[in-house]
DONUMI-68271 format. One record per residue: residue number from 1; x, y, z of N, C-alpha, C in turn. Coordinates in nm, 3 decimals. Layout:
BEGIN
num:n_X:n_Y:n_Z:ca_X:ca_Y:ca_Z:c_X:c_Y:c_Z
NUM:X:Y:Z:X:Y:Z:X:Y:Z $
...
***
This chain:
BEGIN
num:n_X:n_Y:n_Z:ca_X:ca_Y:ca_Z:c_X:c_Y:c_Z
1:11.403:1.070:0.246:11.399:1.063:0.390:11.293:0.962:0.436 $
2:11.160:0.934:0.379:11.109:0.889:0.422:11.126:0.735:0.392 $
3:11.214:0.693:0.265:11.229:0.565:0.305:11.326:0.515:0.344 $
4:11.427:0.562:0.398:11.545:0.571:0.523:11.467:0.549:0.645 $
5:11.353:0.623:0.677:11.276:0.591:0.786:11.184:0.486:0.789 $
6:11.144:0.456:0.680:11.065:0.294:0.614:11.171:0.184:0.658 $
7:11.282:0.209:0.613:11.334:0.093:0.644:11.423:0.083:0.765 $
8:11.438:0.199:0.814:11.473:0.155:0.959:11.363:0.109:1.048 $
9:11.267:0.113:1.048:11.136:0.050:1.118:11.158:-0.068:1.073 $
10:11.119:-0.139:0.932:11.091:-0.270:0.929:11.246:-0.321:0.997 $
11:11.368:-0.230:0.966:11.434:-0.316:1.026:11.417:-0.371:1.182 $
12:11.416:-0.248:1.239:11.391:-0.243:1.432:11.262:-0.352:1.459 $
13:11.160:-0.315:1.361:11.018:-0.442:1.396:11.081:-0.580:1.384 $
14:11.153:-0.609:1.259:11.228:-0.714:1.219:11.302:-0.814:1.364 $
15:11.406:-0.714:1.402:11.467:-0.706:1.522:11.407:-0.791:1.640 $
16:11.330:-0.663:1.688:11.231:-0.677:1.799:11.177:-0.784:1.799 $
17:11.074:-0.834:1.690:10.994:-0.949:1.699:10.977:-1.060:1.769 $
18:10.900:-1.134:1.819:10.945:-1.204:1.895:10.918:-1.383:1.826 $
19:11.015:-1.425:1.783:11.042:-1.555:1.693:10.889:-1.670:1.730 $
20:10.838:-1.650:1.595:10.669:-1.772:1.641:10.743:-1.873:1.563 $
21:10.829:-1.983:1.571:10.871:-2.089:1.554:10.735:-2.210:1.551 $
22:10.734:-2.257:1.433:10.630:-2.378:1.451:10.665:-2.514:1.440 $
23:10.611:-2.571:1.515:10.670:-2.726:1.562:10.583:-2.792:1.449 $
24:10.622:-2.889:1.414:10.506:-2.992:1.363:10.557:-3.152:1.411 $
25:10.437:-3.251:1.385:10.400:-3.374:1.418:10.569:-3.405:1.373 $
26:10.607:-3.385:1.292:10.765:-3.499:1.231:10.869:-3.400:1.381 $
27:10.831:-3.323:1.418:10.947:-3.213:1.458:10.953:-3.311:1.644 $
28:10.892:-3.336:1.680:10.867:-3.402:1.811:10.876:-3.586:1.823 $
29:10.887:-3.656:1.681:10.950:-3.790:1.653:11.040:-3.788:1.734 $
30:11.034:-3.918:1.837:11.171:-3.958:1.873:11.154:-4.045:1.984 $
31:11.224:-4.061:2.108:11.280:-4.135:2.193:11.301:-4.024:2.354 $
32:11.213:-4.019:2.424:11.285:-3.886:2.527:11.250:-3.970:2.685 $
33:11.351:-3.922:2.773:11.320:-3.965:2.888:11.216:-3.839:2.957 $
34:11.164:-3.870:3.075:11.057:-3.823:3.149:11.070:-3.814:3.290 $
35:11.042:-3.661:3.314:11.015:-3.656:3.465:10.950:-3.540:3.486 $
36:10.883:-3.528:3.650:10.733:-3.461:3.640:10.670:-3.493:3.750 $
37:10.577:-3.417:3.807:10.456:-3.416:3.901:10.343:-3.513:3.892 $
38:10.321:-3.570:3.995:10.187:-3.611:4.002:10.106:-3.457:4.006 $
39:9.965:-3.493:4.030:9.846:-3.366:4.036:9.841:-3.334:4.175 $
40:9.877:-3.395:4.215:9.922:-3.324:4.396:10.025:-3.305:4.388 $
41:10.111:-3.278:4.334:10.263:-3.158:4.327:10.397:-3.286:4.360 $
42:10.389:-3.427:4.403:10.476:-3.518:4.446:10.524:-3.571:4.271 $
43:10.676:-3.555:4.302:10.745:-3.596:4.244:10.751:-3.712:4.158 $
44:10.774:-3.715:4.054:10.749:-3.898:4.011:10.908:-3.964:4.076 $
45:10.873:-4.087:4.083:11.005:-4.160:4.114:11.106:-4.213:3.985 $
46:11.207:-4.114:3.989:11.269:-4.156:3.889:11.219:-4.085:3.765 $
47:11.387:-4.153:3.665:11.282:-4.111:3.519:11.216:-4.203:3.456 $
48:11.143:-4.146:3.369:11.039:-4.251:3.274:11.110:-4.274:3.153 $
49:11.012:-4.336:3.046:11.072:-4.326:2.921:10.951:-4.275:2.812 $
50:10.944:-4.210:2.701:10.873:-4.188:2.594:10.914:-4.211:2.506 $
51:10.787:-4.292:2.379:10.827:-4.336:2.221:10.679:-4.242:2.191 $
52:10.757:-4.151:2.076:10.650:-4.075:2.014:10.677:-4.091:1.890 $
53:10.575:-4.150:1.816:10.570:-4.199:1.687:10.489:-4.175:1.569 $
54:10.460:-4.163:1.476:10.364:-4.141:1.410:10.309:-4.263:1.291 $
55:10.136:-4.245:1.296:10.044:-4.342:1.255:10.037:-4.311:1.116 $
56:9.954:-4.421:1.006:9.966:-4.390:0.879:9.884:-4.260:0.887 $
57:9.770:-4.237:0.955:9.709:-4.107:0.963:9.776:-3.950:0.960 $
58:9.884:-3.988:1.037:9.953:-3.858:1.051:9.939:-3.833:1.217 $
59:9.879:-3.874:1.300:9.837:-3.831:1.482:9.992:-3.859:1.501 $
60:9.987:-3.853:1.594:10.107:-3.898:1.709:10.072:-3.967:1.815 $
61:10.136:-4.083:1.813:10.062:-4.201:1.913:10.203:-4.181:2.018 $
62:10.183:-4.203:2.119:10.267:-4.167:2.251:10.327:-4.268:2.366 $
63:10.387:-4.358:2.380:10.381:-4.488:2.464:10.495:-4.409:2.557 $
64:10.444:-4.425:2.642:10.498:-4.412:2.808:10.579:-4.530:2.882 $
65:10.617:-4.565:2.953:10.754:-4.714:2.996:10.696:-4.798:2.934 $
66:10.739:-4.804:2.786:10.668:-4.957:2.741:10.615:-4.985:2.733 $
67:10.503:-4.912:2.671:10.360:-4.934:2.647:10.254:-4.912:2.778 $
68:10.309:-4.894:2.882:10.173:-4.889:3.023:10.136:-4.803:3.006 $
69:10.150:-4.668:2.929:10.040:-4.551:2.934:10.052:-4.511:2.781 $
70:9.917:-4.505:2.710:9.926:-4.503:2.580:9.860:-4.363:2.544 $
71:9.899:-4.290:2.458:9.823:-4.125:2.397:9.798:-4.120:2.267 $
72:9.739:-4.026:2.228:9.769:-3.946:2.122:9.734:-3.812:2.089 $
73:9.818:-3.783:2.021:9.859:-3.615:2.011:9.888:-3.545:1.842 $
74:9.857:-3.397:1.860:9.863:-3.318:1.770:9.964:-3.189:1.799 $
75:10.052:-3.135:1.705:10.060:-3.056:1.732:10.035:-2.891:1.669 $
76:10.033:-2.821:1.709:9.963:-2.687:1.659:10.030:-2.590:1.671 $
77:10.083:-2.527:1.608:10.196:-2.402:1.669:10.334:-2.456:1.709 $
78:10.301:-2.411:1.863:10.447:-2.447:1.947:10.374:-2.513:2.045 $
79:10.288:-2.569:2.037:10.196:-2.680:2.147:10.212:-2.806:2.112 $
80:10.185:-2.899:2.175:10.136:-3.024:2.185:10.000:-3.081:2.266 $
81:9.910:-3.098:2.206:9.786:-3.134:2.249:9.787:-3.263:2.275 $
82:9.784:-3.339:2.411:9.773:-3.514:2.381:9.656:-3.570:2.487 $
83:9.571:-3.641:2.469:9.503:-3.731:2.480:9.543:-3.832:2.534 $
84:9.510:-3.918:2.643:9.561:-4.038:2.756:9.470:-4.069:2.822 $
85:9.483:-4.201:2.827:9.448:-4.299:2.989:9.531:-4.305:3.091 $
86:9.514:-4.289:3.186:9.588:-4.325:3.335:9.576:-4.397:3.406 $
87:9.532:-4.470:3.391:9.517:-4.582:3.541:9.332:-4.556:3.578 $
88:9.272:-4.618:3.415:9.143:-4.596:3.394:9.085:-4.410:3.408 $
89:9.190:-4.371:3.418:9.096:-4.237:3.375:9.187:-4.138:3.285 $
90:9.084:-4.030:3.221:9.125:-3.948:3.127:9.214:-3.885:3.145 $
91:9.300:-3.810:3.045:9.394:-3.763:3.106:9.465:-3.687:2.966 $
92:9.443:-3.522:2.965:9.471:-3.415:2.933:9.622:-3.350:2.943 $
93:9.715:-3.352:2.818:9.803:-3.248:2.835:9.832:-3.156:2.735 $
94:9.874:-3.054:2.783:9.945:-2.933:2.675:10.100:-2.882:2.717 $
95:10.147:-2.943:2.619:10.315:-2.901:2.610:10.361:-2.857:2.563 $
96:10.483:-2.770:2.547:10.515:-2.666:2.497:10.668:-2.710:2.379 $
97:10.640:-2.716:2.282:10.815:-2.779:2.236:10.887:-2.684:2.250 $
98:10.998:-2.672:2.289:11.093:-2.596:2.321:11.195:-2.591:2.193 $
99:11.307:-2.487:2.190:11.413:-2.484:2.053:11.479:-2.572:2.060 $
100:11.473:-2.651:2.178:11.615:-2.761:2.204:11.582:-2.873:2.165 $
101:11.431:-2.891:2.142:11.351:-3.059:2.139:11.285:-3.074:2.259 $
102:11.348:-3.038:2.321:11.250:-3.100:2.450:11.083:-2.989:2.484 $
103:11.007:-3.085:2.555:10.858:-3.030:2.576:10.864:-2.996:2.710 $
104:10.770:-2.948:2.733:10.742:-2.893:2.911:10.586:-2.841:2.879 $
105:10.537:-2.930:3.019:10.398:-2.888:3.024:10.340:-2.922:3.110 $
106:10.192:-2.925:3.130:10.114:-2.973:3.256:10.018:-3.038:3.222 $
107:9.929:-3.129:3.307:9.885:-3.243:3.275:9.764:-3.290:3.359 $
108:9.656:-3.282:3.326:9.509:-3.299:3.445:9.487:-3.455:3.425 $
109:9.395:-3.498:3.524:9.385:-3.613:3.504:9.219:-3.623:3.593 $
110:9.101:-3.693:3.534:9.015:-3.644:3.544:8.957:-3.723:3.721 $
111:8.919:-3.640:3.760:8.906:-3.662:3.898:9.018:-3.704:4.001 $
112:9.105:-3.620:3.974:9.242:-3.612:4.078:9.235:-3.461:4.097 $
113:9.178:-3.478:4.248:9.246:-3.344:4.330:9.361:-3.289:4.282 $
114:9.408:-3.153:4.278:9.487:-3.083:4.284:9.498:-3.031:4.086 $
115:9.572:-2.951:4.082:9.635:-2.912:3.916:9.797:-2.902:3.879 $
116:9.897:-3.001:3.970:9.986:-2.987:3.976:10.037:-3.071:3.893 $
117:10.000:-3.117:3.796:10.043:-3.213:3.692:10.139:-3.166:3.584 $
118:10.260:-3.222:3.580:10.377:-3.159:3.544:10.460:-3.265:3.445 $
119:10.525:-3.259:3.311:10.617:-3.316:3.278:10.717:-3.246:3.185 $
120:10.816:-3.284:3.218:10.974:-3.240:3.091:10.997:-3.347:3.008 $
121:11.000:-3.376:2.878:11.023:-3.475:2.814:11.169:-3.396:2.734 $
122:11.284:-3.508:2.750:11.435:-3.427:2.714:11.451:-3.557:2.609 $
123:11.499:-3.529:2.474:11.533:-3.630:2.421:11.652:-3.683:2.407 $
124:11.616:-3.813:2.400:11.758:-3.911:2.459:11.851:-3.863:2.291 $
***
């Protein structure tokens, strides 16, 4: 009896669980278009484009329309940590990879009013 009841638990825990899927640096390679918030909550115009690539190091270097906004990033879990310039200033994001490929996250930028900094990266 009791391991009828052993294993209906691990099964039900089994079940239940809630899936910790881990992304890594090769898992987020690619080509994705972009759209998203400025830090005051306004819309970007249009979509963008992203090349996320990786260095002999292993980072993830990040080019935004063609090189005008350059990053780099790690990822950890189901995050993406990236590092940026903006238009001379710093600029912080954490994104989330999703099961589909695509990321979603938010994005500070250092001395811009507001915390509404937003992007979806969907790959092409």
């Amino acid at each position: 009896m009791k391991s009828i009841f052993a294993l209906a638990l691990v099964g039900m825990l089994a079940w239940s669980a809630p899936s910790f899927a881990q992304a890594t640096n090769a898992s987020v390679l690619g080509n994705y278009t972009v759209t998203g918030t400025e830090t005051d909550g306004t819309k970007y115009d249009g979509e963008g484009t992203l090349a996320v690539t990786m260095d002999k190091s292993g980072a993830l270097e990040l080019k935004w329309d063609g090189g005008k906004y350059v990053g780099i990033g790690q990822v950890e879990g189901s995050k993406l940590f990236v590092g940026s310039v903006a238009e001379g200033k710093v600029v912080i994001m954490v994104m989330d990879v999703k099961p589909d490929g695509s990321l979603e996250g938010k994005w500070w930028r250092r001395t811009d009013a507001g915390t509404k900094g937003t992007e979806v990266w969907k790959k092409k």
